[in-house]
C-alpha positions in Angstrom: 0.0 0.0 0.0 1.7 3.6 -1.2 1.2 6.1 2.1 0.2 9.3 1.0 3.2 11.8 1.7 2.4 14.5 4.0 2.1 17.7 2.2 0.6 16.4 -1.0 -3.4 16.9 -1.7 -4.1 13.1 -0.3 -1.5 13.5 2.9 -3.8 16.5 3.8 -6.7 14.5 3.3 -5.8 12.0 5.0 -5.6 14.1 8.3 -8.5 16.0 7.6 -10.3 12.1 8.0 -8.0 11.9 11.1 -9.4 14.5 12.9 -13.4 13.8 11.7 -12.7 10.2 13.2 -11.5 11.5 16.4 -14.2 13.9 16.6 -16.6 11.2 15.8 -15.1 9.4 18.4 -15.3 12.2 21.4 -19.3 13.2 20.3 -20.5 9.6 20.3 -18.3 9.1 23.8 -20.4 12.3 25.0 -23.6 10.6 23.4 -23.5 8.3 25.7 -22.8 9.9 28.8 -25.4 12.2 28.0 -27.8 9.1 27.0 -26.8 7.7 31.0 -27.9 11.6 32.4 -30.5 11.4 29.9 -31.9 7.9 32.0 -31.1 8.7 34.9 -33.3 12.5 34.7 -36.1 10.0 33.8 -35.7 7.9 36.9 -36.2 11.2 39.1 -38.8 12.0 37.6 -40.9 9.0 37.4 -40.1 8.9 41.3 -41.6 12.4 41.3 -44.7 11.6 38.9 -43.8 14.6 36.8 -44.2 14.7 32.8 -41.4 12.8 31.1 -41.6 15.2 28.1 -41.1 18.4 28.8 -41.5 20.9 25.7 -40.8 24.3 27.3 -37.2 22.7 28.7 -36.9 21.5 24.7 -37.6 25.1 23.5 -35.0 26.8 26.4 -32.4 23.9 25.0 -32.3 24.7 21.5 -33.0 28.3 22.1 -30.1 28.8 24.1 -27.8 26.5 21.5 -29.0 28.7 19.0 -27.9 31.9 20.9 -24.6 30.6 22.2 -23.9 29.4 18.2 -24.5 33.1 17.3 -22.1 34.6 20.2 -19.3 31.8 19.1 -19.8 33.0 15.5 -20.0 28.8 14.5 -19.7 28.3 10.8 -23.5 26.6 11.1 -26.8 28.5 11.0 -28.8 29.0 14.3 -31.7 27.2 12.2 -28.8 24.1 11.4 -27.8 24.0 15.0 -31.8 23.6 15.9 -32.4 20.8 13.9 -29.7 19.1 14.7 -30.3 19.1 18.4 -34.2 18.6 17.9 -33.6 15.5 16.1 -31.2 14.8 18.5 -33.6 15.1 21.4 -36.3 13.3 19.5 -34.2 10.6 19.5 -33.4 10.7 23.4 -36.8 10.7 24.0 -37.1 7.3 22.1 -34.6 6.3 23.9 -36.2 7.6 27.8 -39.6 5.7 26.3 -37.5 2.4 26.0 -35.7 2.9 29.2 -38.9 3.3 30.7 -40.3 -0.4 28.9 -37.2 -1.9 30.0 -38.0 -0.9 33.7 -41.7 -2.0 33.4 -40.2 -5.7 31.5 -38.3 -5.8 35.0 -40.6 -5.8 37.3 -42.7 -8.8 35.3 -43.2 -11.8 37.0 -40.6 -14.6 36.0 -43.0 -17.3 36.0 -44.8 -15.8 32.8 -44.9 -17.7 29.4 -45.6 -16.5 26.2 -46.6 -18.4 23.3 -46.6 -16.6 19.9 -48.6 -18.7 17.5 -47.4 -17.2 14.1 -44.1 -16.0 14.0 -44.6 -13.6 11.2 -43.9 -10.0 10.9 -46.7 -9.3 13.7 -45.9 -12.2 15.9 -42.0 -12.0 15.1 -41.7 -8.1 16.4 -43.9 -9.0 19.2 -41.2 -11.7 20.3 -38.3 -9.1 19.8 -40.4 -6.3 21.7 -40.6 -8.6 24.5 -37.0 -10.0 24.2 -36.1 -6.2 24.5 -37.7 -4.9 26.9 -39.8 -7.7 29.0 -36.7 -10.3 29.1 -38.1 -11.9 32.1 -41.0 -13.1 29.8 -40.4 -16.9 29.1 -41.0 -16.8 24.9 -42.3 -20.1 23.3 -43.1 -20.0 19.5 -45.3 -22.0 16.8 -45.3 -21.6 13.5 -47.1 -23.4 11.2 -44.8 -22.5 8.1 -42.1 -23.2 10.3 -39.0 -21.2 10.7 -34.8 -21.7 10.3 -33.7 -22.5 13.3 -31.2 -19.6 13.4 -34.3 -17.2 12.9 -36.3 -19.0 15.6 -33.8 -18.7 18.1 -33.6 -14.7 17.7 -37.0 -14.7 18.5 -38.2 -17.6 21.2 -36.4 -19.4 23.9 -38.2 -22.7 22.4 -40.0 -23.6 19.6 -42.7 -26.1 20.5 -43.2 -28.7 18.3 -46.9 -28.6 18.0 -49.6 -26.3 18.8 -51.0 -28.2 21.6 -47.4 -27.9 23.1 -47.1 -24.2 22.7 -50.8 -23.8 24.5 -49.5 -24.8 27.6 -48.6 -21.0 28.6 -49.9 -18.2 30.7 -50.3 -16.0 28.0 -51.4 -16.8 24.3 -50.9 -14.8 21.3 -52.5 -15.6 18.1 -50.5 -13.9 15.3 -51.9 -15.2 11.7 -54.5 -13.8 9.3 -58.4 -13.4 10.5 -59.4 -16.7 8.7 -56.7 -18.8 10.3 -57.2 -16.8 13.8 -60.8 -18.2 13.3 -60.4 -21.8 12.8 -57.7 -22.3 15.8 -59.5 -20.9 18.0 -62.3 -23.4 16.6 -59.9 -26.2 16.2 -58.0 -25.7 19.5 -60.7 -24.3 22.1 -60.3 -27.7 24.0 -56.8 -27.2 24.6 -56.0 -23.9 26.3 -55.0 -24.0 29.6 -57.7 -22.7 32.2 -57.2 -19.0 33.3 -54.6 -18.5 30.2 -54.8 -15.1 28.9 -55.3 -15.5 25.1 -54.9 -12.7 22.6 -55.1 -12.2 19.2 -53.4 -9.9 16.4 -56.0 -9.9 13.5 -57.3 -7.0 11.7 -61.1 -7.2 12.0 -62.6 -8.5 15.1 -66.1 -9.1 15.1 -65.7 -12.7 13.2 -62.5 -13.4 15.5 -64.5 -12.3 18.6 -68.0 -14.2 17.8 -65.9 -17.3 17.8 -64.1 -16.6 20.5 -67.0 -16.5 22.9 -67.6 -20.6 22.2 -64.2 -20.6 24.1 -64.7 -22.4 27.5 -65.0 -19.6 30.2 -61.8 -20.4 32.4 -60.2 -19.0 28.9 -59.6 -15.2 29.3 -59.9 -14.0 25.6 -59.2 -9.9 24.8 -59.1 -9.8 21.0 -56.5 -7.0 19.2 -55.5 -5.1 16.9 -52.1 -3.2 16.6 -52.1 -0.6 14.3 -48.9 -1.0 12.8 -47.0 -2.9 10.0 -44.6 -2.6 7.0 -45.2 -2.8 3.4 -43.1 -6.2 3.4 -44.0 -9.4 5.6 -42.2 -12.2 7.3 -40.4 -13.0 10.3 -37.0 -11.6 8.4 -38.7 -8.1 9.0 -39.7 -8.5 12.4 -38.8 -5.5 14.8 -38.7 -4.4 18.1 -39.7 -0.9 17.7 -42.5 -1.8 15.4 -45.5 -0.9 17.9 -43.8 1.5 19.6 -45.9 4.7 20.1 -48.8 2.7 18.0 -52.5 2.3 18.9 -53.5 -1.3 20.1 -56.8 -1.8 20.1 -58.2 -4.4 22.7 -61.8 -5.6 22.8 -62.7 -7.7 26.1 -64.8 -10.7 26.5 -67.6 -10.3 29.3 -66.9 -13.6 30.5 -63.2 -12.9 30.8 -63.8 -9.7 32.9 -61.8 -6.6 33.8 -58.6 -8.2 35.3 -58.3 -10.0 31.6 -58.7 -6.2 30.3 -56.2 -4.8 32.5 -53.4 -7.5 32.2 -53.4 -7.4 28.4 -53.2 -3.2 28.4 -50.3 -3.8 30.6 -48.2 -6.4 28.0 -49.2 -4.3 25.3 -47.8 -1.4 27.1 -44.5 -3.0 27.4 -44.3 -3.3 23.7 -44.6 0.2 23.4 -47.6 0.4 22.2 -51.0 2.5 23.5 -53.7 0.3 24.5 -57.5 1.6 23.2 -60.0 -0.5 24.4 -62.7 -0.7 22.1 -66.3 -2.9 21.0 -65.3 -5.0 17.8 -68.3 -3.4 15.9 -66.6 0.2 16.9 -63.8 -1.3 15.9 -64.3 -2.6 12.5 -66.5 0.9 11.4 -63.8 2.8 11.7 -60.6 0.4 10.7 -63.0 0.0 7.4 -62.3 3.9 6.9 -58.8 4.7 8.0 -57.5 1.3 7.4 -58.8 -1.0 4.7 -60.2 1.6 2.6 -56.6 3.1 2.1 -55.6 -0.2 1.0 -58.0 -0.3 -1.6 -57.7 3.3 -2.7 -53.8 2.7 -3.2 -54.6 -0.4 -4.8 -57.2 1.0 -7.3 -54.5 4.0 -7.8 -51.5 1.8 -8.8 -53.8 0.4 -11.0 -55.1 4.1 -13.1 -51.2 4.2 -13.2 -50.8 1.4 -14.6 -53.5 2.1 -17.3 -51.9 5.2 -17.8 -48.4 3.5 -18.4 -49.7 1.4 -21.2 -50.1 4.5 -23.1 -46.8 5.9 -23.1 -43.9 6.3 -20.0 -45.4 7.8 -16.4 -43.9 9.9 -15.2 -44.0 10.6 -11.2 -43.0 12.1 -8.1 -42.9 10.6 -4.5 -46.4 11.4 -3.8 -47.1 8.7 -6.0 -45.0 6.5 -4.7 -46.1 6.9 -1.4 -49.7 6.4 -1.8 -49.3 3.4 -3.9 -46.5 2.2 -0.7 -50.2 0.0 0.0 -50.4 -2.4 -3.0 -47.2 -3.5 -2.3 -49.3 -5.7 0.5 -49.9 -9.1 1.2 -53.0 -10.6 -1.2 -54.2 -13.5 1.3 -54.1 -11.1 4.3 -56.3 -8.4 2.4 -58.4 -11.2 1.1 -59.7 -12.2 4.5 -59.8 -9.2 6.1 -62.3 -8.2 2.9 -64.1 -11.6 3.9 -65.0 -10.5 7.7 -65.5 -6.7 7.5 -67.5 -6.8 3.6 -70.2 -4.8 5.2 -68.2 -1.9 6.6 -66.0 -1.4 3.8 -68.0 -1.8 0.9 -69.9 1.3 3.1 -66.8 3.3 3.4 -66.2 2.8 -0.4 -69.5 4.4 -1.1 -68.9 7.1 1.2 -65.1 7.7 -0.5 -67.3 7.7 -3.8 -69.7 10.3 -3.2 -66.8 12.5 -2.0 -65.1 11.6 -5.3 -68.4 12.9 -6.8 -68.4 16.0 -5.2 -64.9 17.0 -5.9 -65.5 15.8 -9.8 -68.5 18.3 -9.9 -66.6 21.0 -8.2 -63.4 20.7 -10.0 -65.7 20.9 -12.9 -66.9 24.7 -11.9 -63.3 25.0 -11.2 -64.2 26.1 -7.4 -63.4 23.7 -5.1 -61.7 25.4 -2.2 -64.2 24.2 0.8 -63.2 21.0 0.0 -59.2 21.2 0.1 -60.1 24.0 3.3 -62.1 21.1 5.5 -59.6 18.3 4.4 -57.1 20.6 5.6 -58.4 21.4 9.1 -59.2 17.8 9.4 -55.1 16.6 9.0 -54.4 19.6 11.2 -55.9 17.9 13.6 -55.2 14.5 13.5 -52.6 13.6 15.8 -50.7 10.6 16.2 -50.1 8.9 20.3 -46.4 9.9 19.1 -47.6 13.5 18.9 -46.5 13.9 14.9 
């Protein structure tokens, strides 16, 4: 290897990177020693009971940064110097929120088991969320695909070797699509273990429900729905994170009662995600609107674009992209989903159609403003448990 000599162009360079790498080197070792203040400030204040996130601090922060920049006469912009610590802050707060899961995984009984039935995308980031942050959480998996063995053992402690095994846990989680959901519980309703808290992950719940009441009643059932996913499936893209900050829906069983309720909100917590109890014909009204009908409306985009295509190159920005991200989804999924909640969306496609009508006739008179006004105030509105 030739070295670079000292005072040539690549010499210089080559101290330049010097210096970047021990500067990298010094901010990530005061990363972390902030990141160890950073957990520790959340401690004293959960002992306190105050807010974890506090705003105003945030504001004095990067206001101050921004100031002190200024006075320095730093090469970067006060607005540069606020972004950069806002992001960096956002990310701290991720950070506290996982802190705060891990604590909560602690203080979990070590006698609980968990069996994940599907070990999917769904049931796969479940495992991870609870290897992260609930270790103490015994995991046993089933999955009826099955799963190389180096994959299964990032996920679950065991892998049982039939579904009968895996039932004999404290805690159940049913993690395939609605129609298979359906016929285990129908198929294995003899073989959960009395006073076993079983839950499932499927995407409409008043077909999953339904058959979950023939369940004997030593069964506690609470049927969910986490509202989050990727565009891709499979146990390869399972992740921790994923229902972090999410809702989770949960819809009890009366015969099950409160204490069912209450111990699932609390292991859906420690995945990170917000628990939102709700009836299943609640639940499938709206999920038909601000879930499976933007499904369908990417799908029946992609496909005017692909009509359009056939006629000569399309060209397109990321808007399009993103709001075709949809029909990148999982066929057999959607196709059951469409099979327990036909009613509801085939409403909420009528709806989305007379809207369509309305804007057609208004775009027609060239006037329509209202429309784009109350859409507008609507998004302003709608806020995300994250706060974005």
């Amino acid at each position: 290897m030739i070295k670079a000599k000292k005072n040539t162009p690549r010499g210089k360079l080559a101290r330049l990177r010097r210096q970047i790498d021990a500067l990298d080197s010094e901010l990530l070792e005061l990363l972390s020693r902030r990141a160890a203040v950073v957990a520790e400030v959340g401690r004293e204040k959960r002992r306190a009971k105050l807010e974890i996130h506090d705003k105003s601090r945030e504001d004095t922060i990067l206001e101050r940064l921004s100031r002190l920049n200024e006075e320095r006469g730093g090469p970067l912009s006060g607005e540069t110097i606020r972004k950069i610590w806002a992001s960096l802050m956002e990310q701290y707060r991720v950070f506290e929120r996982e802190e705060l899961l891990r604590e909560k995984g602690r203080e979990t009984e070590q006698r609980k088991t968990v069996a994940i039935i599907g070990l999917g995308l769904m049931g796969g980031s479940v495992a991870l969320a609870l290897r992260e942050y609930a270790p103490r959480y015994r995991r046993i998996g089933f999955d009826p695909a099955g799963l190389p063995a180096p994959l299964a053992r990032k996920l679950v402690h065991r892998v049982a070797a039939s579904p009968e095994e895996a039932l004999r846990a404290d805690v159940v989680i049913l993690a395939m699509p609605v129609g298979a959901i359906r016929d285990f519980l129908r198929r294995y309703r003899g073989s959960f273990l009395p006073g076993s808290l079983v839950m499932d992950l499927g995407s409409t719940k008043r077909a999953i429900c339904a058959e979950a009441e023939r369940l004997p009643r030593s069964v506690r059932f609470v049927g969910g729905h986490p509202l989050a996913g990727k565009a891709v499936s499979g146990a390869a893209n399972a992740d921790a994170g994923l229902f972090r900050d999410r809702p989770f829906v949960l819809v009890g069983r009366k015969a099950s009662g409160v204490a069912a309720l209450t111990e699932a909100s609390e292991l859906v917590a420690l995945l990170g995600a917000v628990p939102i109890p709700l009836s299943a014909e609640r639940h499938d009204q709206v999920l038909a609107v601000t879930s499976h009908l933007p499904q369908l409306a990417s799908v029946a985009l992609a496909l005017v674009g692909r009509n359009r295509a056939r006629t000569g190159p399309l060209v397109f920005g990321p808007a399009f992209v993103e709001l075709t991200r949809l029909a990148l989804s999982d066929y057999e999924m959607w196709r059951d989903i469409a099979r327990s909640n036909a009613d509801d969306i085939i409403e909420a496609l009528k709806e989305y159609q007379r809207v369509l009508n309305v804007l057609r006739g208004t775009i027609r008179r060239g006037a329509f403003r209202r429309q784009f006004r109350e859409a507008k105030e609507f998004r302003e509105k709608l806020v995300l448990p994250s706060g974005r």
